[in-house]
N, C-alpha and C positions, 0 to 999 in steps of 0.2 A: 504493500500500500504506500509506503514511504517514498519508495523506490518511482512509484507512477505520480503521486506528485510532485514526486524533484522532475521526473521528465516531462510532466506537461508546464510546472513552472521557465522549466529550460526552455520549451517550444514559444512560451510567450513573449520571453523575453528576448529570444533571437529574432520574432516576428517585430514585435517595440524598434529593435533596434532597425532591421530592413524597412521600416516603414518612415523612419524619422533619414537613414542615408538615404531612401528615395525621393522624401521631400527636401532632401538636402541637395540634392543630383536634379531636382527639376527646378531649384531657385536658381542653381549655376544655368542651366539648358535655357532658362530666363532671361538670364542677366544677358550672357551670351547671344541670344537673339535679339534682345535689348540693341547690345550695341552693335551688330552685324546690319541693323538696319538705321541707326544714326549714321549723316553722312554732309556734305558741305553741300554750298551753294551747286545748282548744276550749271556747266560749263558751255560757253556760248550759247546763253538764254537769257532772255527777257522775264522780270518778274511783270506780274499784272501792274503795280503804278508803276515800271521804266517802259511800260507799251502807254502810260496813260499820259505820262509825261513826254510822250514823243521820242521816244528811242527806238535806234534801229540796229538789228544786228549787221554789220560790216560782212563777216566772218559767220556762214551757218555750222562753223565745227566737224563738217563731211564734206565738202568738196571746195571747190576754188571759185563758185559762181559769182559774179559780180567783182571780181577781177581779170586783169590783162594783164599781158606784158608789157613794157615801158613801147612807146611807138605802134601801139594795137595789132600786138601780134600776140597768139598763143602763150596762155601761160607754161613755162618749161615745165620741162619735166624733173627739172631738180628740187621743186617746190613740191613738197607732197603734205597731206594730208594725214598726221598719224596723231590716234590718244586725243581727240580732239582739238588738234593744237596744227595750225600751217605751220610747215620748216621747210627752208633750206638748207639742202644735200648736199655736204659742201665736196662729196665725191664726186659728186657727179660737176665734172670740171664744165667750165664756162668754154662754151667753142663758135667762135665768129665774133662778129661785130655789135656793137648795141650794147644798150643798158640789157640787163639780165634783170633790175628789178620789177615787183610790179607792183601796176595800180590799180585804183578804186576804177571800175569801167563811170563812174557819177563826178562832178566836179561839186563841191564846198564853198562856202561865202564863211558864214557866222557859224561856229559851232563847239560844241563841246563832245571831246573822244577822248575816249577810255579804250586800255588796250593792257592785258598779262604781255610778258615777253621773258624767255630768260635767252642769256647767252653760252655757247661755249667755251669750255677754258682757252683762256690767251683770244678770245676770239670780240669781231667787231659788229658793226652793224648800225641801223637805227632806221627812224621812221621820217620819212618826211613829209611833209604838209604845205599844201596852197603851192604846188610844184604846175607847170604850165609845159603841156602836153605839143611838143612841135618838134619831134624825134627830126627832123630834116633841119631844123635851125638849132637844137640842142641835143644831142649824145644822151645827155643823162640828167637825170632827173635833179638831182643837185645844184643844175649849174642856175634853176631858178626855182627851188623851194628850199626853205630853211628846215633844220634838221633837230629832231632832239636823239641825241644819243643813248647808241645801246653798246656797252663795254665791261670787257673783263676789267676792272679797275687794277686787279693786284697784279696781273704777269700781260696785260697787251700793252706794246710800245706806245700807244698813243697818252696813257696812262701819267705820261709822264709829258705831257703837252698842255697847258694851260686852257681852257675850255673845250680840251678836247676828252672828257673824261663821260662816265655814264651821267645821264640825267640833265649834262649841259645842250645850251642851244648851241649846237657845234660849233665852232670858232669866233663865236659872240659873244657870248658870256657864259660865265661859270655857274656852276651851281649855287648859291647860296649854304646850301647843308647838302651833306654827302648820305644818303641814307638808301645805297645802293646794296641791295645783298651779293653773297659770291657768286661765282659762276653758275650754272646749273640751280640753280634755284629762281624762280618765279618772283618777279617783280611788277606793281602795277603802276600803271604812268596815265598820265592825262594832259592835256591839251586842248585850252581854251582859248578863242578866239572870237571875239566879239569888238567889232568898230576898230581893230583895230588895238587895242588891249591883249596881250597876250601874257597868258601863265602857262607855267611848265609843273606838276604834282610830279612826283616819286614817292611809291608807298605811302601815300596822303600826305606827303609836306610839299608846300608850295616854295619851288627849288627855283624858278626862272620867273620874273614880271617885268614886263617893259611895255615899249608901246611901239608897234610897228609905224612904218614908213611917213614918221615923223623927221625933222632935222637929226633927232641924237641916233636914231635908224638907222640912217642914211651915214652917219656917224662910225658907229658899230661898222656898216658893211665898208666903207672905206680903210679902217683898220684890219681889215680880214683877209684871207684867203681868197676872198670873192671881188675884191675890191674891182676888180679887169670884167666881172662879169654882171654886165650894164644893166641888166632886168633880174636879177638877182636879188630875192625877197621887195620886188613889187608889185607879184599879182595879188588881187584881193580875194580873189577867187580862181580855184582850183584842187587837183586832185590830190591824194593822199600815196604816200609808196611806200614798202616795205625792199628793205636793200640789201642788193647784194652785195656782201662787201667780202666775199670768198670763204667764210664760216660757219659752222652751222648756228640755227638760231631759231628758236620757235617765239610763234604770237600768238594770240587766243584768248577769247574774250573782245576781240573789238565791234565795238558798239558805238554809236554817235547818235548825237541829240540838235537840231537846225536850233541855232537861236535869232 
């Protein structure tokens, strides 16, 4: 008799215990699903108020539509489409003539853009804006739209040139605050242009403000690199490019808002 209530006490008590590790094994199976379905913003998307407020995506995150090549030709085949994010392939070498970058197939006036972007190590690049589309009277897109930069800060040669670093308006002015991350890591930038008024953002700090094709403009471009090239940040209106500058370099996330 002893003997059969030690072993039905033993039966409960092993049950007690399988019943309390099962609810213990379904709060982790829990938690775990819990966090397998927490996850960020989704990538190249409009939220309902950035469709309400008049935003467009640039970039649908799957293909290259609503871009060209620099001079309206086919975009290459070095720019491809992976992880949601455009890159240039910087294997795939540059062969012939012409800019390799491309652009917005839409031209720009007043606007506000937002765009992710990281860089390769040692590697360059950047985005240009209000550039003026005449591949038979300009080569490349540069030589009349101004540039904010995309750079490896710690090991590319340019790094060590005075507004020529990440986040500066290329050979115009410098950044204000450095708040570029390292290579390979994801960076957000923005670019506002309204009358005329220009700001430069990096990872939310407003890094660049001036005021275009004013006297002190016209100033700036006389001290520059550009100085020989006569139409050189004076269109008001124009298209947007992403550059090749022989590196690789993903963008994603570009979106704009007409102001």
């Amino acid at each position: 008799m002893f003997k059969t209530i030690l072993l039905a006490s033993s039966v409960i008590a092993l049950a007690s215990c399988n019943n309390e590790a099962g609810t213990d094994t379904k709060k982790e199976d829990s938690a775990a699903t819990t966090q397998t379905t927490i996850s960020g913003p989704q990538q190249n998307s409009l939220t309902d108020q950035e469709k309400k407020d008049g935003w467009e995506l640039l970039f649908d995150g799957v293909s290259t539509a609503g871009w060209h090549l620099y001079g309206n030709r086919p975009v290459d085949p070095a720019w491809k489409v992976e992880d949601g994010a455009i890159r240039l392939d910087a294997s795939n070498k540059k062969v012939g003539n012409g800019s390799r970058d491309i652009v917005t197939d839409s031209e720009y006036e007043n606007f506000d853009l937002k765009y992710d972007w990281k860089i390769d190590t040692s590697g360059n690049s950047g985005l240009i804006f209000l550039l003026h589309e005449d591949s038979a009277k300009y080569d490349q897109t540069y030589l009349t739209g101004p540039e904010m930069q995309v750079l490896d800060n710690e090991r590319h040669p340019d790094s060590k040139i005075i507004k020529h670093r990440a986040g500066d308006l290329y050979d115009l002015i410098s950044s204000s605050k450095e708040t570029v991350k390292p290579a390979l890591e994801w960076n957000s930038a923005e670019i506002k242009v309204e009358n005329g008024k220009l700001d430069l953002f990096l990872n939310g700090t407003n890094v660049v403000s001036t005021t275009m094709w004013d006297d002190n403009w016209k100033k700036l471009i006389a001290g520059s690199k550009f100085k020989k090239m006569k139409e050189f940040g004076t269109f008001k209106k124009g298209r947007i490019a992403l550059q090749d500058h022989g590196n690789n370099v993903w963008y994603r996330n570009v979106k704009l808002r007409k102001l």
